[in-house]
C-alpha positions, -999 to +999 in steps of 0.1 A: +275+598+554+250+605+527+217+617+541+185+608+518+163+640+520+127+641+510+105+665+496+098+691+524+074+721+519+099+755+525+079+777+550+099+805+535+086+804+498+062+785+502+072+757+474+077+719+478+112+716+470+144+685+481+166+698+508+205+703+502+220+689+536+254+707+544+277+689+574+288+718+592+311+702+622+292+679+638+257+696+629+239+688+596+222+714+583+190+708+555+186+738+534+161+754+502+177+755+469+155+781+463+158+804+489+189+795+506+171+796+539+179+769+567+149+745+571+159+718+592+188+712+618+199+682+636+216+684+669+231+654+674+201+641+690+169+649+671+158+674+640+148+708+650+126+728+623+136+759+625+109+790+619+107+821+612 
């Protein structure tokens, strides 16, 4: 399944970037291309922001 990511602001450096989702067993994981930092997470349920 092909997730459409948006333009999310990365509260790690600070910089509007698009998210590189990454299935990781039955977790999807949104991450900066920029940082390589974990942004989003979804659960199976709903998306978790995750913070630092």
């Amino acid at each position: 399944m092909r997730i459409n990511t948006k333009k999310i602001l990365c509260p790690n450096c600070q910089k509007l970037v698009i998210g590189n989702p990454q299935s990781v067993e039955s977790t999807i994981k949104v991450s900066c291309p920029i940082c390589k930092e974990v942004i989003w997470l979804w659960d199976g349920i709903k998306w978790l922001q995750i913070r630092k």
